[in-house]
N, C-alpha and C positions, 0 to 999 in steps of 0.2 A: 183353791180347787180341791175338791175331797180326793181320796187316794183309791185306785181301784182296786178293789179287793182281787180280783182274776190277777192280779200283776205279782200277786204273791205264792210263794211255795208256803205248805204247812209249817216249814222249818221258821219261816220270815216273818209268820205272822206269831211265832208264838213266842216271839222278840215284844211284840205289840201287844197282846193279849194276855191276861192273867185272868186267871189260874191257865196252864196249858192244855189243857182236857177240853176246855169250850173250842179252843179250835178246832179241834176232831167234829166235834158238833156243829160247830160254824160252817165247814166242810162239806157235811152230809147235807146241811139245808140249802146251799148255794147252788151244788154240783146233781145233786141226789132229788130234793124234793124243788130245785131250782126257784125258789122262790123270787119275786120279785123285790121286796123289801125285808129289810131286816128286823120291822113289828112283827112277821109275822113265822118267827124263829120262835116256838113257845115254847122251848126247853129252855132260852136264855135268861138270865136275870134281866129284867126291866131295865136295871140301872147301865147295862153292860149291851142293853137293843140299842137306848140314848145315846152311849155311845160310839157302836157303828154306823148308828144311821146319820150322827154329828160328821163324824172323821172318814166316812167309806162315802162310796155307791158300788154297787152289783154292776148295772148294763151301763156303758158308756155310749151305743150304738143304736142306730136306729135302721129296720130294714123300710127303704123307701123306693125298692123295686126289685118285683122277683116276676123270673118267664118259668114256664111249665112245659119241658119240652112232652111229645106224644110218646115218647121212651122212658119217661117217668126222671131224666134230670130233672133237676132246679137250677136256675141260676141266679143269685142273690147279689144285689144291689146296698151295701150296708154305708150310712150316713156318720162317720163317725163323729165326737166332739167337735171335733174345729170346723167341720163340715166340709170335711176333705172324702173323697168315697173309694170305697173297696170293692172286691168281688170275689166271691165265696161258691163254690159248685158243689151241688150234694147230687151223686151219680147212683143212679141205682145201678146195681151188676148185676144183681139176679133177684127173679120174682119170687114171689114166698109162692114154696109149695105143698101139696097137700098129700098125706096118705092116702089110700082107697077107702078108710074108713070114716073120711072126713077130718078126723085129728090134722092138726100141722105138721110134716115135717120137718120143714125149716124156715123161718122168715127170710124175708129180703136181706138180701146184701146191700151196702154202704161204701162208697169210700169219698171221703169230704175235702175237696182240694182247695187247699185255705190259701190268703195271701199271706204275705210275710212285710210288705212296703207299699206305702204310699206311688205308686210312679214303680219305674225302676232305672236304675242307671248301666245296662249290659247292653241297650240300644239295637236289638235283635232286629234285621231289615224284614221279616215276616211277621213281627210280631204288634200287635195295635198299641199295647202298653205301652211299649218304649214312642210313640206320637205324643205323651203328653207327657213325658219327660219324668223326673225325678223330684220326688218334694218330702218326704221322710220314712224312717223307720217306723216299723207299727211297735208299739209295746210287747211285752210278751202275755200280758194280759188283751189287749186288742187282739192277739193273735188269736188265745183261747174263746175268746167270746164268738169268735167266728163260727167256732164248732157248737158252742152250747144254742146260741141262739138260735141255729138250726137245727138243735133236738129239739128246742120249744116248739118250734114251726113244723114239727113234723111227730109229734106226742109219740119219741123216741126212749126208750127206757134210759134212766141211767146205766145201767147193765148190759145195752145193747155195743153190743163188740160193730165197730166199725173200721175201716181203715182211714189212716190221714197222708195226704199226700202234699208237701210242701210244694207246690207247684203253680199255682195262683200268680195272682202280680209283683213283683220284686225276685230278687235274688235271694234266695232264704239265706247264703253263705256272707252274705254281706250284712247281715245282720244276727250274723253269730251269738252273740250274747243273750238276746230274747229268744233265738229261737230255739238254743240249749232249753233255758227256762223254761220253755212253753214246752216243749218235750215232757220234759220232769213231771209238770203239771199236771197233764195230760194222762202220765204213766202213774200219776199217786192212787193206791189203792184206795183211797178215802174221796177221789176226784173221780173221773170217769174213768179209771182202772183199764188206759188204751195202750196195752203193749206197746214199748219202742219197736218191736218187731214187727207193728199195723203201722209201722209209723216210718213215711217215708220222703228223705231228702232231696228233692229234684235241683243240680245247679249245672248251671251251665259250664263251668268246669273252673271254678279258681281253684287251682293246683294249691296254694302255698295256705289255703282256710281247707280245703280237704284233707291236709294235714293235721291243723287244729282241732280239725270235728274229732277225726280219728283219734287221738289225745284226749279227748272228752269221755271217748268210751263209751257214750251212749246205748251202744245194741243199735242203732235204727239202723233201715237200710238205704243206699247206695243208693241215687239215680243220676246217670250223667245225661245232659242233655247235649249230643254231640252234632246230631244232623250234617254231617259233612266227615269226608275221609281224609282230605287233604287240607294243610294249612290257607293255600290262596285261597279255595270257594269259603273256607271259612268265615276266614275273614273280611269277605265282602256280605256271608250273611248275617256273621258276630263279631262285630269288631271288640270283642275282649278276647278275641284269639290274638290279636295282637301282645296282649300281656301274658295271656296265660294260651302256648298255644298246645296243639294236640300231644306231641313227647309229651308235655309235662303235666297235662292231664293223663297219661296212660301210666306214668310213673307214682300219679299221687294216689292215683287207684292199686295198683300192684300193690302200696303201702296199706292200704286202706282194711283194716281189721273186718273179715267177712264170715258170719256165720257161716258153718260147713254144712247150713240147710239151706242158706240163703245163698244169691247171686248178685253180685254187680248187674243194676238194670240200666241199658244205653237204650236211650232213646232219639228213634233216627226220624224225623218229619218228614214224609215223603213230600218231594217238591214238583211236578211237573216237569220234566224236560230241565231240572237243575239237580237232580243227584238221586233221579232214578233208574240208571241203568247197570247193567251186569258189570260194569269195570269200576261203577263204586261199592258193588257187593261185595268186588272182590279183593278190594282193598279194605273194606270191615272186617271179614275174614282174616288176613293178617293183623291189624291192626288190633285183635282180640286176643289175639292167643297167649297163650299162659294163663288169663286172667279171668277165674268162673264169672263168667256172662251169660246174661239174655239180652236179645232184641227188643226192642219192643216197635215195630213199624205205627206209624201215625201221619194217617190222611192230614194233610197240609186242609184245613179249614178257609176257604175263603170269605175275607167281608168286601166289600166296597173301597174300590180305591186301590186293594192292592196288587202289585205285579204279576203276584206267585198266582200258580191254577193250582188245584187239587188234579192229582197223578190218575191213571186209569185202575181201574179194579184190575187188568190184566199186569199189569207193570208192575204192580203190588205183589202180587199173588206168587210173578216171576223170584222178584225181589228175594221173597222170602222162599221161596223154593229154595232157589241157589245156597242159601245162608243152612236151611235143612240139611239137604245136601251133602253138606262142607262139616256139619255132625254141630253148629252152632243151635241154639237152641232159639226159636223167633215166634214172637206172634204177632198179630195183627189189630192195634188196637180198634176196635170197633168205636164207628164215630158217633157219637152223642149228642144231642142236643143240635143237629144240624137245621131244623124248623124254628130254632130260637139264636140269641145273639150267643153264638156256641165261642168263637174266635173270644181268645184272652184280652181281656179291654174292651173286648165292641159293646155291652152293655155301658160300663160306665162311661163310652163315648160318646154314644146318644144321647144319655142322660146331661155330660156336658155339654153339647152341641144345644139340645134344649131347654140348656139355664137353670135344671135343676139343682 
């Protein structure tokens, strides 16, 4: 099987490549003018297109189903090698707008929440992913290709600043080692030049790899994905609070090296009638202190089949009042792509259910 070129840092490939200059070049054709094959690098020597296009490939993936919400997400459907499938969400956050003179002045915003795994193995009771279980790590090249192919699909600049959000299917902490890598990648100035600062870590809280990351030193930032104040509801709706439970998430966070622009982001799922009301706010509120946070509230999405409802616009609204309030800093994720398969997994569910 040939080796994929996205799986490599500039440092790794110029282990492989002589002279080390052409991979600067190799670089800027992959990332930059994204070319599809390696004939059509015409700064390279002949001898040295032979062989990349011998020993490499570029894409390893194929997109073989994307929904178009009326809010302008995407949500992408990606066929990988073995023909196992992923899911990739490119969110608009804001519309490109214009001066009075016509001119731009500023394009849309971006932030592209990529998977990290195959399956995931954290088994979340809300969450559709964990239905189909666990089956492996993505590469860290698999990871990146998640983002470029969606600049294809969307005749996005190399240049164009986006954010990334590890938040997709899998655990990104459990697959620490690509997902360093893909960080790097991602931040090479010679790659798509995407600040670890746009670059953000969503896990569900393994205490003892949030220590690792930190040790890594990356710059990116912090999201914990906590949804619940007390250990029981936890762990009836995350059973890896069992291993890692809330103490040792708030302790691995307090460790956790925080820009003094940036915050620790918790991220709390509102649930219907299961950890919507004032005596879970007010246990957030303690549960927070010392440690620069934001909120971030998020509509429980529902698909078919499952338990949970989506909470009321008033119980939300409360929610975050109180949290205000309390001088915590909160907002309200605005829900996306709810006219399409918005719920994490429900696209690639359909898509299994229908034998694709």
């Amino acid at each position: 099987m040939k080796k994929h070129i996205l799986n490599y840092t500039k440092e790794e490939l110029e282990k492989e490549i002589n002279p080390k200059f052409r991979v600067k070049q190799i670089f800027s054709w992959v990332y930059h003018k994204r070319v599809k094959s390696f004939h059509e690098m015409k700064n390279i020597p002949k001898d040295l297109r032979s062989k990349l296009d011998k020993e490499f490939t570029i894409y390893k993936s194929e997109i073989v189903s994307k929904q178009v919400s009326k809010d302008g997400s995407i949500k992408y459907l990606f066929k990988l090698f073995d023909n196992h499938t992923i899911e990739t969400v490119l969110l608009k956050m804001k519309d490109k707008e214009y001066n009075d003179d016509g001119s731009i002045k500023h394009l849309e915003k971006y932030t592209i929440c990529v998977s990290s795994q195959v399956g995931c193995k954290v088994g979340c009771a809300f969450c559709l992913t964990a239905k189909g279980g666990f089956i492996r790590d993505l590469s860290a090249g698999e990871i990146v290709e998640q983002v470029l192919q969606i600049y294809n699909d969307n005749n996005l600049e190399a240049n164009r600043r986006v954010n990334i959000v590890y938040m997709g299917m899998g655990e990104p902490l459990d697959n620490l080692d690509n997902l360093a890598k893909a960080i790097k990648i991602f931040s090479d100035l010679d790659a798509l030049s995407i600040s670890p600062h746009r670059q953000t870590v969503s896990t569900s809280g393994l205490s003892t790899k949030i220590d690792k990351l930190a040790k890594l030193d990356l710059g990116i930032n912090l999201a914990i994905s906590l949804h619940a104040v007390d250990d029981e509801l936890r762990e009836k709706l995350m059973p890896i609070n069992k291993a890692y439970n809330i103490s040792s998430i708030m302790d691995a966070v307090r460790r956790f090296p925080v820009n003094l622009r940036k915050k620790v982001m918790f991220e709390y799922l509102i649930i219907k009638d299961i950890n919507d009301d004032l005596e879970s706010a007010k246990k957030l509120v303690k549960l927070l202190n010392g440690i620069p946070s934001k909120v971030n509230l998020i509509y429980f999405n529902p698909y078919e089949g499952s338990p949970f409802k989506r909470p009321s616009d008033e119980d939300v609204k409360r929610f975050q009042k109180y949290l205000l309030d309390k001088g915590v800093i909160c907002t309200i994720r605005e829900s996306k792509g709810l006219d399409i398969s918005a719920a994490c997994g429900q696209l690639r569910e359909q898509n299994l259910t229908l034998g694709a």
